[in-house]
Each structure stands twice: as C-alpha cells, then as structure tokens.
C-alpha positions as CSV (number, residue, x, y, z in Angstrom):
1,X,-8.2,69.0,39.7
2,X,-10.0,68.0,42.6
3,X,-8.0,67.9,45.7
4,X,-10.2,64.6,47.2
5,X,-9.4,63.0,43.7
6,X,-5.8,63.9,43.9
7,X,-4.9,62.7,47.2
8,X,-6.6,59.3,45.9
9,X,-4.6,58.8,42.9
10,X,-1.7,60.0,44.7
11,X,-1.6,56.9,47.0
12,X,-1.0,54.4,44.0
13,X,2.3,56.0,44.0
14,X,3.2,56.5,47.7
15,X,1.6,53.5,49.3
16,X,3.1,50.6,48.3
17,X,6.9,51.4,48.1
18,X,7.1,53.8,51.0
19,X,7.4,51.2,53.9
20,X,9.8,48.8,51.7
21,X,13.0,50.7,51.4
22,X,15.7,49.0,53.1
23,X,19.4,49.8,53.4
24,X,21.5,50.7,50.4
25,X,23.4,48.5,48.2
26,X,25.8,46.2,49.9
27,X,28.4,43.5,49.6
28,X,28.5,40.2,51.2
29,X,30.7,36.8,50.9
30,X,28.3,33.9,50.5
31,X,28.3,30.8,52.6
32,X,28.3,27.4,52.0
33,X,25.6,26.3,50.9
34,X,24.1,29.8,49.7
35,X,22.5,29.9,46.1
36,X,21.4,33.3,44.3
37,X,17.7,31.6,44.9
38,X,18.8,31.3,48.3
39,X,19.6,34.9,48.9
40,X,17.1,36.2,46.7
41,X,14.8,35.0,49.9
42,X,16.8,35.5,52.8
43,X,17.2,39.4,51.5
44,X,13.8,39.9,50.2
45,X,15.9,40.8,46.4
46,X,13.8,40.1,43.1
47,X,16.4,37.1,41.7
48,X,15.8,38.7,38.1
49,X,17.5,41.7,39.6
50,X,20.1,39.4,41.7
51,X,21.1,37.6,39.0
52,X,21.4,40.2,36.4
53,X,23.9,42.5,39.1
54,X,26.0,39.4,39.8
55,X,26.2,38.5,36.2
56,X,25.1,34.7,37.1
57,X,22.3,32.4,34.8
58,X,22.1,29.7,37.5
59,X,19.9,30.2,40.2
60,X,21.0,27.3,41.7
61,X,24.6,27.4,41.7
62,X,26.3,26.8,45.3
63,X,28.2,29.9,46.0
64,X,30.7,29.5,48.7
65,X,33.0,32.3,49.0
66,X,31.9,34.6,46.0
67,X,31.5,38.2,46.6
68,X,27.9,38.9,46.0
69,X,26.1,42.5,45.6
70,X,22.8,43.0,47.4
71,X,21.2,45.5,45.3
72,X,18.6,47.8,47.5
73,X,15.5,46.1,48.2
74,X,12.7,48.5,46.0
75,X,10.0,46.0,46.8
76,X,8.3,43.2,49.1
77,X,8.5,39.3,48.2
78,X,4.9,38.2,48.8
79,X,4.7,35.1,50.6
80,X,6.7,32.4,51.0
81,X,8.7,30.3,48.7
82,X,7.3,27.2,47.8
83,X,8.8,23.5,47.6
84,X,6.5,21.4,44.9
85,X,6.4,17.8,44.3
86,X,5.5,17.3,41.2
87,X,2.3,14.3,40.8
88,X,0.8,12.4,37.7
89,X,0.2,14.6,35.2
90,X,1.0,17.8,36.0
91,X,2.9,20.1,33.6
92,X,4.9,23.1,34.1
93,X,1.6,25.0,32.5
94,X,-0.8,23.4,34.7
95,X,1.5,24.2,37.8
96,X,1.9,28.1,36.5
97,X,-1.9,28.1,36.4
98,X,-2.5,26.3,39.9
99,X,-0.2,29.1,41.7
100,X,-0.3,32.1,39.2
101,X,2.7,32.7,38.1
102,X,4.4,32.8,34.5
103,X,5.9,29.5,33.7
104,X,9.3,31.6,32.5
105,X,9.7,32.1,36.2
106,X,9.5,28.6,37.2
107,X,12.0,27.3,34.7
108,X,13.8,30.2,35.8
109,X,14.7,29.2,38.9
110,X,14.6,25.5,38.8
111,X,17.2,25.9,35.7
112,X,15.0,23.4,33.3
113,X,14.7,23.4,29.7
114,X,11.3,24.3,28.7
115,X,10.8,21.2,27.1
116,X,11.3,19.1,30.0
117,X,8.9,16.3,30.8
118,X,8.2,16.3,34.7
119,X,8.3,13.6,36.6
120,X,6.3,12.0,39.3
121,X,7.5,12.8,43.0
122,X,9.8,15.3,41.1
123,X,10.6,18.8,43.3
124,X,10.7,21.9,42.1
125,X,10.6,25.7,43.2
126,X,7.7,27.8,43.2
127,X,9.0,31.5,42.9
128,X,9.0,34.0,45.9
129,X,6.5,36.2,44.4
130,X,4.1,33.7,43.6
131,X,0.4,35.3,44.0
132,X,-0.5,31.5,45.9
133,X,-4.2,30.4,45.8
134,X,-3.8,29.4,49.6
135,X,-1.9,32.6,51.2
136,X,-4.5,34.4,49.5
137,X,-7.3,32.6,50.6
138,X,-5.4,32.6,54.7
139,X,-4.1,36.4,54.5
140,X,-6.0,38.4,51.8
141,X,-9.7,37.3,53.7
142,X,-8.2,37.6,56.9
143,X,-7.3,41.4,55.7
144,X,-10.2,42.5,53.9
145,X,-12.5,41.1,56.4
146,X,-13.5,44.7,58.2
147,X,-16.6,45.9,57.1
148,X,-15.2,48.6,55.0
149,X,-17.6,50.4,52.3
150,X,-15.2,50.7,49.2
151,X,-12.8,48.4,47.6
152,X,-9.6,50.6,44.9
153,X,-7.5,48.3,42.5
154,X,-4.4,49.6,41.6
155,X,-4.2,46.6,39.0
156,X,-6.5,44.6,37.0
157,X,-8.6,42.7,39.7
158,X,-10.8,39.5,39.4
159,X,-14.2,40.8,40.2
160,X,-14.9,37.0,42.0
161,X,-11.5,37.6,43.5
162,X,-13.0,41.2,45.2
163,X,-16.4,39.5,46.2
164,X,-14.3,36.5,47.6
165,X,-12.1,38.3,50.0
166,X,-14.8,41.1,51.6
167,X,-17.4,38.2,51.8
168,X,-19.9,39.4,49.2
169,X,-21.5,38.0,46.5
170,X,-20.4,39.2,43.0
171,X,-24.0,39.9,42.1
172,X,-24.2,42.5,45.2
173,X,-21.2,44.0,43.9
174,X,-22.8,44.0,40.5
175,X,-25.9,45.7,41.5
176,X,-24.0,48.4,43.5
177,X,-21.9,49.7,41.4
178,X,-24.1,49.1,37.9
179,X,-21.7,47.0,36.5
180,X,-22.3,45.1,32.9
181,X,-21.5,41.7,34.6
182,X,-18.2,42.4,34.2
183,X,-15.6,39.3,35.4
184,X,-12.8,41.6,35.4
185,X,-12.0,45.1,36.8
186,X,-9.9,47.4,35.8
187,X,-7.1,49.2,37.1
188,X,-7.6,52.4,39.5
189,X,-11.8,51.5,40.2
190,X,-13.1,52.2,43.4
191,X,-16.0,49.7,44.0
192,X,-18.4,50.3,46.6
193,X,-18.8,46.6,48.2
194,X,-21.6,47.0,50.7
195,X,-24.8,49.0,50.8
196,X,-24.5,52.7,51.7
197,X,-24.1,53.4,55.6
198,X,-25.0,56.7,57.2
199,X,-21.8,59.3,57.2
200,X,-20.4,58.7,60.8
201,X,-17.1,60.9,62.1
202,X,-15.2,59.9,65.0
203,X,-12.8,62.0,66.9
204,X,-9.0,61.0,68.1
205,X,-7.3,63.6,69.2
206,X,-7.3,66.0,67.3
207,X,-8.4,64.7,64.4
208,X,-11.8,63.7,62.7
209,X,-12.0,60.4,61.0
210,X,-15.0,59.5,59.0
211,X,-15.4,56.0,59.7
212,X,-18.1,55.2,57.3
213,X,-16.0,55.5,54.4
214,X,-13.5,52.7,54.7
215,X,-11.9,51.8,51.7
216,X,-9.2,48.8,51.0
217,X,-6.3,49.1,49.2
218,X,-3.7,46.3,48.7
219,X,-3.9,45.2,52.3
220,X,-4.4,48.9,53.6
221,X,-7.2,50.9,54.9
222,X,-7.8,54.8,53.7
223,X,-10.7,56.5,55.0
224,X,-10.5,60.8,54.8
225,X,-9.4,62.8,57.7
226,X,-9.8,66.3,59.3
227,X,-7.4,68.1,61.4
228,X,-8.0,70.3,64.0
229,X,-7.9,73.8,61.6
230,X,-10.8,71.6,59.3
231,X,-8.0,70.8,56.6
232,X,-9.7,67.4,54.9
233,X,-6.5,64.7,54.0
234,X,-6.3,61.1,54.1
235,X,-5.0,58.7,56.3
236,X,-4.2,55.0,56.1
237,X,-4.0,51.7,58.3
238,X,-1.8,49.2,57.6
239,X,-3.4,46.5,60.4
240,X,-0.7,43.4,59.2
241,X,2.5,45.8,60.5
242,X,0.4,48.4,62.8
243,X,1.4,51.2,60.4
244,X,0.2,54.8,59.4
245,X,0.4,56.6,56.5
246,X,-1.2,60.0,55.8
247,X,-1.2,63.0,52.9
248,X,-1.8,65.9,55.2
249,X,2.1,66.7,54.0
250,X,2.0,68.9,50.8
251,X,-0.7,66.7,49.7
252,X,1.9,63.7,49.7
253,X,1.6,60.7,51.1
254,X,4.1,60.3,54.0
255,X,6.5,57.6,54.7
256,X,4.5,54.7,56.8
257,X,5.3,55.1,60.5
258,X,4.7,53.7,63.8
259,X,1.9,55.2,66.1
260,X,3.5,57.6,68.8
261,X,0.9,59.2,70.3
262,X,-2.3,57.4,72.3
263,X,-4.9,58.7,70.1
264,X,-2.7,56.7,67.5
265,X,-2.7,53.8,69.5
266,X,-6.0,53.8,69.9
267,X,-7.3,54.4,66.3
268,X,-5.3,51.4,65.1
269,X,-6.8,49.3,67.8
270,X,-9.9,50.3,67.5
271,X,-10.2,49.8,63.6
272,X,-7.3,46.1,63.4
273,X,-8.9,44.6,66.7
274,X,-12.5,45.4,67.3
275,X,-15.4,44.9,65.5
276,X,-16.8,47.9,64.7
277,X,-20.2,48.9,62.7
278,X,-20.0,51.1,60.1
C-alpha cells in the first residue's frame, strides 16, 4: 500500500479520539438537585451510556445521595445543551429536523411518550450531541475558514454543507472534483475545494511543511511534513485547542499535544492567526 495513502486513512482512526480520553471510571455521590441528564453534561458522558451503567430509565430523576458511576469519557459532547420552548405547531419531528437529531433522543431525555401532543410555550431538552444548525453556522465557518486546498469526510457529508463552511459555491466544488452533481458525499472523499495553488514548502525548525496542501478534517488541519533526514509524514493543527498531532511515530498518529518548542509555537500561530496565501 502506499505509505502517503496509509498515513491518510490512518487518521480516521487516531484523530478524533486521541485528545478525548479522560480519567478512568469513577464513583461519585450526586447532589441535590443532580439528574443523570444533569451529569451526563457536567462530565461530558453519552447519557445512553450513563444510564445503561447506573441501571436508571429516567433521565430526569433528582438524585440526591445515590452512588453514581462515571464511566470513562471515550468521546466529546458537541456543543451545548439546549433549552427549547416549544411554539404553535411544532412537533417532536419538525424539532428533530430543525436541530438534527433523532426524535428517539429527544423523547429520551425529556421522558415523553411518543405520542405526546406538544404544547405551546412548552420546554423541552435538546440532547448534548445535537449537530445545531446555529453552532455550526458560528464554529464550523469560523473553523474551516483558512484557505486550505482539500476538504476529507470521515462520514457522509452534505456537499452544500462543505461549500457552506469553506465559502465556496457547490458548483466550484462540482467542477473541481468532476462530480455528477452529487448533493451528498460519501464517507472517506478528499475534495479539493479551491483551484490548484503552486506547491509551496515552508521550513520550522527542522521540519518542512508544505503549506499548499492544507486539508480539513473534522475541525483539524493535516498538511504532509518532512523531517530533517527527508522522511515525509503528516502533521495536524487543531487551531480551536492549539494542538498537534503528527504520524512520524511508526506511521501512527500520535496522541494530540501541546507545542513545546518555538518552531511549534510559531507554526500554530502562523497557520490559527494570520492570514496566509496559499
């Protein structure tokens, strides 16, 4: 297999769960007032998972003094959980659809029979993991933003959504890659989103980075590397935490870690702060 290819696919894996680990599983004596919902936020837990290893169906249940396991957090909430009031009309379909998320999930947590008829002024929970329309418009853009040449999904992906959040028209996108005016892309595609740039390396330290070849990845930013003996790798930039990542390592991807040295410094600076051409 190709090594360039391998180090790509690899970072699907690595990625996203390397900087999420938190401390094992734990024990803790809730407080008054504390719900599993409750928790589930305040410990970044799936409730699924919190409610299944306390053996509770009620999200909602005050539970002053019980002895409650954490389970170890395996992944990030996204966002923040949402407080809804329900208006004319609405359903709990039309609500799933506005903040994409399953409609299980919402009655779920707000404990409600399915069959429920909502009510105006009503207020319910939107989950934790809620993919909302308006973060994604505020963070995702605000992300993406950086002139980078390449856009990977690592899951079925909108192709308006991708246009959206690098600033492009889908039609460009379209054109570029020779696409059959597809609405939806699928998993593991790497889309060039803007017009081919001449190859430009930059050195830090003792590295090369090859800063016309940008890519965007969940909120992350892989370009390939060289090291001073001319061994090629890739690294990453996680701008939002001021992270690196790279798979110079056995041809791994590393655990995410903070910059140490100034050429570090620098390189996340130069790419998270400035505007750059590329």
């Amino acid at each position: 297999m190709n090594p360039r290819l391998f180090y790509i696919k690899s970072i699907f894996f690595f990625l996203p769960f390397s900087i999420l680990q938190v401390n094992a599983e734990t024990k803790i004596v809730a407080k008054q007032g504390d719900t599993l919902f409750k928790l589930s936020k305040q410990y970044g837990i799936s409730l699924k998972e919190l409610m299944h290893k306390n053996h509770f169906n009620d999200a909602n249940k005050i539970l002053a003094g019980e002895i409650i396991i954490i389970p170890k957090n395996k992944s990030e909430t996204i966002g923040e959980s949402l407080i809804y009031k329900v208006i004319e009309g609405d359903t709990l379909y039309k609500i799933a659809r506005k903040y994409n998320v399953n409609v299980k999930d919402i009655i779920s947590i707000n404990n409600i029979d399915k069959v429920s008829i909502l009510k105006p002024n009503q207020t319910i929970l939107i989950p934790n993991a809620a993919n909302y329309k308006k973060v994604f418009d505020q963070k995702n853009i605000k992300l993406a933003r950086r002139k980078v040449s390449y856009h990977q999904t690592s899951k079925t992906e909108e192709l308006g959504y991708i246009a959206k959040i690098h600033q492009v028209s889908r039609e460009e996108i379209i054109s570029l890659n020779k696409l059959n005016d597809q609405t939806k892309i699928k998993p593991n595609t790497n889309l060039r989103i803007r017009e081919s740039k001449p190859i430009r390396w930059l050195k830090y330290g003792d590295l090369l980075i090859k800063w016309s070849d940008w890519r965007y990845l969940n909120g992350n930013y892989i370009t390939q590397a060289k090291n001073k003996n001319n061994k090629s790798f890739y690294i990453a930039i996680n701008c939002e935490k001021r992270v690196l990542n790279h798979s110079i390592k056995n041809s791994f991807w590393t655990k995410w870690y903070f910059p140490n040295r100034d050429f570090e410094f620098k390189l996340i600076n130069n790419f998270c702060d400035q505007k750059f051409e590329i």
